[in-house]
Wavefront OBJ file of the C-alpha trace (Angstrom):
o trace
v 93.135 101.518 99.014
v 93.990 105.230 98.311
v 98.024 106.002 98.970
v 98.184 109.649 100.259
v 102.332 109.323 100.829
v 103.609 109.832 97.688
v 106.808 109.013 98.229
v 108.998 105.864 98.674
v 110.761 105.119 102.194
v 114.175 106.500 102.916
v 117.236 104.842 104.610
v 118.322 101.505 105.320
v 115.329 98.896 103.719
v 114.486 95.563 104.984
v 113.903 92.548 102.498
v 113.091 89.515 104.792
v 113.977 86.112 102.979
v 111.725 83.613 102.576
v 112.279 80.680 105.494
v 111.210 77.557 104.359
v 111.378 74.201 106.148
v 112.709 71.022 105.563
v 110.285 70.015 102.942
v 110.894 73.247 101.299
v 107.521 74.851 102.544
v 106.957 78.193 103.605
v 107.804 79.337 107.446
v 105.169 81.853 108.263
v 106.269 81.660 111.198
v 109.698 81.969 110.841
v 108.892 84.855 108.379
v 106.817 86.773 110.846
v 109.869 86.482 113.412
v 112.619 88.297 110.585
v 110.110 90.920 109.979
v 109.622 91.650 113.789
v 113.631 91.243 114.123
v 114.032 93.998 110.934
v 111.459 96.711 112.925
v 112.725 95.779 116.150
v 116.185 96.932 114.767
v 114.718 99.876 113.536
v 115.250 99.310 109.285
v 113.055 102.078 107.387
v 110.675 99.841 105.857
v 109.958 96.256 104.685
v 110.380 95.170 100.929
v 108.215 91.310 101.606
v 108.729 88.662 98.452
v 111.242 90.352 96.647
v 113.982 89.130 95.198
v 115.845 87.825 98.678
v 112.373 86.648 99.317
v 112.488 84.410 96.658
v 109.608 85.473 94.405
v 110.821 83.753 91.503
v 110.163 80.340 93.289
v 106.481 81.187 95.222
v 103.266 80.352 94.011
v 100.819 83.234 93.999
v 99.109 81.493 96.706
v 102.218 81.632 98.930
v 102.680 85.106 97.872
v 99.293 85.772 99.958
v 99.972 84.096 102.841
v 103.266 85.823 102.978
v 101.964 89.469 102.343
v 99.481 88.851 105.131
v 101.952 87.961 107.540
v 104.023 91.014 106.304
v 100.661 93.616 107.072
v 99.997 92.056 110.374
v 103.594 92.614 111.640
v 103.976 96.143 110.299
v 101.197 97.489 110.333
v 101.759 101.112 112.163
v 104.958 100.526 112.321
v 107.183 101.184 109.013
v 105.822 101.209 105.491
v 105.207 97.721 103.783
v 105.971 97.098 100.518
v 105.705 93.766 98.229
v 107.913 92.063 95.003
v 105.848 91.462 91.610
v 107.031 90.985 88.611
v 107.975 88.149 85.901
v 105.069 86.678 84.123
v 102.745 90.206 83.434
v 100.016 87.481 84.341
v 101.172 87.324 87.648
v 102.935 90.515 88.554
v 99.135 92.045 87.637
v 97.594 89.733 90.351
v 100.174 90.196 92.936
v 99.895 93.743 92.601
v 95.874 93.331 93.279
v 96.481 91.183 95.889
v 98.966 93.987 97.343
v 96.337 96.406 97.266
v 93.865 94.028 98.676
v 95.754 93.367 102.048
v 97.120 97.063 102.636
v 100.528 96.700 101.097
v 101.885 100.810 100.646
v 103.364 99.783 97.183
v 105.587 97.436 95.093
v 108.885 96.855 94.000
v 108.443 95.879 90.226
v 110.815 93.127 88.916
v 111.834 92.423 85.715
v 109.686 90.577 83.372
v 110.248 86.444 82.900
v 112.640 85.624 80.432
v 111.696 88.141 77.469
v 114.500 90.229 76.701
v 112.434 93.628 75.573
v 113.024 96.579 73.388
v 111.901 99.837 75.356
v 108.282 100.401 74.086
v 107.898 97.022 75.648
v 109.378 97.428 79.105
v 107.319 100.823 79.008
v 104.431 98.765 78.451
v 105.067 95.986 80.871
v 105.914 98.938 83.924
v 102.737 101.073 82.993
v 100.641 97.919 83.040
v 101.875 97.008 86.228
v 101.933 100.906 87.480
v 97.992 101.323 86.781
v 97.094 98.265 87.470
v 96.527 99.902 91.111
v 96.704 103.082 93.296
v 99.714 101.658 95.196
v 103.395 103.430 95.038
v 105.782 101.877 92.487
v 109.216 101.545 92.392
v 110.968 100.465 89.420
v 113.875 97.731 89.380
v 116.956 98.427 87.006
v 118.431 94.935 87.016
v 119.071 91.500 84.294
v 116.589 92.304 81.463
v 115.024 95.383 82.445
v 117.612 98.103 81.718
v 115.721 101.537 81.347
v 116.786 104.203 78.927
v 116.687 108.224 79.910
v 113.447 108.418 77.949
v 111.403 105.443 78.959
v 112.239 106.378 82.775
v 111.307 110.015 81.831
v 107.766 109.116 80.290
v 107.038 106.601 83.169
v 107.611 109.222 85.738
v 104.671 110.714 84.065
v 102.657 108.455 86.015
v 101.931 109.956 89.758
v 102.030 106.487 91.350
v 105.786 105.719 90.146
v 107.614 107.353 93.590
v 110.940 105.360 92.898
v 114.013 103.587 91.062
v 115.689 101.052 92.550
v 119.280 100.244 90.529
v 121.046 96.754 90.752
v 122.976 96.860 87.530
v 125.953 99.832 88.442
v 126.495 101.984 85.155
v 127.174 104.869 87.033
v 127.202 106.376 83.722
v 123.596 106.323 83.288
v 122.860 106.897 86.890
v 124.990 109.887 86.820
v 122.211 110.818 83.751
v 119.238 110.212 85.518
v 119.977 111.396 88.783
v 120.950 115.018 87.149
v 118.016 114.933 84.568
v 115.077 113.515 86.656
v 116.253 114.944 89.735
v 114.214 114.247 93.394
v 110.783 113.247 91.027
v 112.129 109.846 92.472
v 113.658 108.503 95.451
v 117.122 106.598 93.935
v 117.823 103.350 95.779
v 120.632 101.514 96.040
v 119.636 97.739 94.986
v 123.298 96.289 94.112
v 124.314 92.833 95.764
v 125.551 93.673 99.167
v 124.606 96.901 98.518
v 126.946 98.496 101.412
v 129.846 97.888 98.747
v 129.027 100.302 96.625
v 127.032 102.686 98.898
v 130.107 105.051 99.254
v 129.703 105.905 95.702
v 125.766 105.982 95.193
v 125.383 108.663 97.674
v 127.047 111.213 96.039
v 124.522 110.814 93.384
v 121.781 111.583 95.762
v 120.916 107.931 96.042
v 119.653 107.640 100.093
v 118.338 104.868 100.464
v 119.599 101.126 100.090
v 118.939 96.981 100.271
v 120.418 95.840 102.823
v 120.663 91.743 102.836
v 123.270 91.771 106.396
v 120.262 93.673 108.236
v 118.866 90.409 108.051
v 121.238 89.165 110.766
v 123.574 91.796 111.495
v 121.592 95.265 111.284
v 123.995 96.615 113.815
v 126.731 96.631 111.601
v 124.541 98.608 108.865
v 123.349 100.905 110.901
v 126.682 102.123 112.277
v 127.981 101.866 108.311
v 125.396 103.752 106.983
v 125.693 106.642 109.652
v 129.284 106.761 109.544
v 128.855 107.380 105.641
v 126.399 110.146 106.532
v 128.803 111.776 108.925
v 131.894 111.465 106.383
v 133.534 108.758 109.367
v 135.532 107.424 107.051
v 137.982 105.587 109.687
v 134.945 103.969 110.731
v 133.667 103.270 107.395
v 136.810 101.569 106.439
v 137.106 100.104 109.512
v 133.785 97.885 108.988
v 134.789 97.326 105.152
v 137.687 96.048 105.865
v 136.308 93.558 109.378
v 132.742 92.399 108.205
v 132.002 93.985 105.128
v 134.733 92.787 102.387
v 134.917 89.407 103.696
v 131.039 88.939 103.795
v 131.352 90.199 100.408
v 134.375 87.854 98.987
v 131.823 84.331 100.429
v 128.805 86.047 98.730
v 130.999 85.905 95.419
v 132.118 82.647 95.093
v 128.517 81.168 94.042
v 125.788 82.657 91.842
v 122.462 82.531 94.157
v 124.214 83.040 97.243
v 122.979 86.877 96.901
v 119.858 84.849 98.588
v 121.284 81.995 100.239
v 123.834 83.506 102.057
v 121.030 85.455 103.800
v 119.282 82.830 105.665
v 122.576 80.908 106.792
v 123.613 84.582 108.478
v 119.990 84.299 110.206
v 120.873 80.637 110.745
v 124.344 81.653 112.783
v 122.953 84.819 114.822
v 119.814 82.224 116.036
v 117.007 83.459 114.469
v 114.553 80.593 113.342
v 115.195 80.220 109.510
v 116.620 77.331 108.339
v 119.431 77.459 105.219
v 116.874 75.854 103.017
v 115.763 77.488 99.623
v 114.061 76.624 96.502
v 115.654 75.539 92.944
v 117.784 76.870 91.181
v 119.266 78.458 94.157
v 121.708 76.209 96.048
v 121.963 76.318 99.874
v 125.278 77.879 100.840
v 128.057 75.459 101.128
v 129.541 74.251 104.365
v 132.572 75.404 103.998
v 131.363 78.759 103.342
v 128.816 78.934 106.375
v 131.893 78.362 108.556
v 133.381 80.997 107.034
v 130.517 83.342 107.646
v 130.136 82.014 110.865
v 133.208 83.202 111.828
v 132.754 86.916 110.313
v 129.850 87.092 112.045
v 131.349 85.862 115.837
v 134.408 88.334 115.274
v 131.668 91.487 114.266
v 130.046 90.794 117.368
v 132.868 90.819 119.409
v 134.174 93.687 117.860
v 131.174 95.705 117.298
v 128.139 94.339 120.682
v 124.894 94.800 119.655
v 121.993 93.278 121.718
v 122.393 90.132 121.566
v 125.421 87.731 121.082
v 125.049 84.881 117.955
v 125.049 81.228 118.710
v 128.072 79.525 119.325
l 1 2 3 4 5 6 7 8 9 10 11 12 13 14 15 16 17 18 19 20 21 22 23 24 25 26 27 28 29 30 31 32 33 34 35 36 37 38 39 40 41 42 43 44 45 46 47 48 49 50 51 52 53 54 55 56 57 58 59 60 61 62 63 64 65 66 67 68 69 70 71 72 73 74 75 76 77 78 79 80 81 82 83 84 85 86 87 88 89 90 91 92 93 94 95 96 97 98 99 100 101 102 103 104 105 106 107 108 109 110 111 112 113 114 115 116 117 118 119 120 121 122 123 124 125 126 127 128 129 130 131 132 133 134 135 136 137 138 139 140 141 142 143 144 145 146 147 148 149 150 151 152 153 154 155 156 157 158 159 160 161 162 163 164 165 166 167 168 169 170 171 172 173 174 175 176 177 178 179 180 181 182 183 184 185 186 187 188 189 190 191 192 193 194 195 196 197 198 199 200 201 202 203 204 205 206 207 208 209 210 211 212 213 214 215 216 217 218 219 220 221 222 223 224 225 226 227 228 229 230 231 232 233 234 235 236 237 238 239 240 241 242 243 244 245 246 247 248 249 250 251 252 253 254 255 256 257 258 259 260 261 262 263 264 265 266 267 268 269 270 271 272 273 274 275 276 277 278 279 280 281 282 283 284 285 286 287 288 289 290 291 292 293 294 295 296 297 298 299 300 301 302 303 304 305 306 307 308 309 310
């Protein structure tokens, strides 16, 4: 396909999980429903097999099945973007198979366990850039930590329309932002990413991950706009009820950045299941409850459309 719309999507962007069920196989089903629930709720765009979608654990062959599901339910609707990345192998043939189905463009993980000098993360992005005529958006996070010059010689290439940052050296964003300027849309891609939000978008970063729009888009939503408007009783108000505390359970385990997801989707009553795939863990019981009970006070506090399960 030909991309007209260079440029990547703005606001508050969906990354659906992927459900899985008691066997540990894929939901399509299930996965069809979050992406409805995320356009429904009106998030920006959808980021499908990413990192919350577990793309490190997927077969390529799940990876179709998934990215179908992900064009039938948007299509019209928002923009759709896909996850590749890790083994160049692969990354190259999800990017194809991107293409193939209709996908708008990719989000471009790091590469599989390599830990590269710059001429070779250049080479491993450009690769993956060309491979196609889709949009790209590159991921600063773990092992692929861009320099000023790399990012400046990929943004040579017209398909690269973002940058995506999940490490948090303001320092260096600070550099980019000033130096590159609005040749990219600058994303917010930090864990919870409404943490640090406050302070990304006086850099001119305006867009943003959001893993609680999964289950509790509401509260996003009325964050997000009350950082817009400079609310900042409101703002404070939702760090300090939902946000923080969502935050402080998301901490206490490495992999819950993923996990954590499906048992909020799990308490509001959508049909995902807590399962996930090694080396993540499933979150821990005592930590669902604790969610659970986050989640039951936001609702009462802040009524959206629908009430979570008891």
């Amino acid at each position: 396909m030909s991309v007209k719309n260079r440029k990547a999507p703005k606001g508050i962007l969906g990354f659906p999980v992927a459900p899985m069920d008691e066997e540990g196989k894929l939901d399509l089903d299930a996965l069809g429903r979050n992406i409805e629930f995320l356009v429904e709720e009106g998030l920006s765009s959808v980021f499908v097999a990413c990192g919350a979608g577990e793309l490190h654990a997927i077969s390529n062959e799940e990876y179709r099945s998934m990215v179908q599901v992900a064009v039938e339910k948007t299509k019209g609707k928002v923009p759709l973007y896909t996850g590749v990345g890790g083994n160049i192998s692969h990354a190259l043939e999800q990017a194809k198979i991107s293409e193939e189905l209709g996908a708008e463009g990719f989000l471009i993980l790091p590469p599989y366990l390599i830990n590269p000098s710059q001429d070779g993360l250049y080479n491993y992005l450009r690769k993956i850039i060309n491979a196609t005529d889709l949009n790209a958006i590159v991921y600063q996070r773990d092992n692929c930590i861009l320099e000023l010059e790399t990012l400046q010689k990929l943004c040579e290439i017209p398909q690269l329309v973002g940058f995506k940052d999940g490490v948090g050296n303001m320092e260096l964003n600070v550099e980019f932002t000033h130096l590159i300027g609005d040749r990219l849309a600058w994303i917010n891609g930090m864990p919870l990413a409404e943490i640090t939000m406050e302070a990304y978008v006086n850099l001119g970063f305006t867009s943003y991950s959001s893993a609680i729009s999964n289950y509790i888009p509401h509260i996003s939503a009325r964050y997000y706009d009350a950082l817009l408007k400079g609310d900042k009783e409101v703002v404070n108000e939702l760090y300090e009820n939902v946000i923080l505390p969502i935050h402080r359970i998301r901490k206490q385990k490495n992999g819950y950045a993923v996990s954590l997801i499906k048992a909020g989707m799990n308490i509001v009553g959508l049909p995902v299941s807590t399962n996930v795939r090694p080396p993540v863990a499933p979150v821990e019981k005592e930590h669902y409850e604790q969610l659970k009970v986050i989640i039951q006070k936001a609702f009462e506090k802040y009524p959206a459309h629908a009430e979570p399960v008891k």
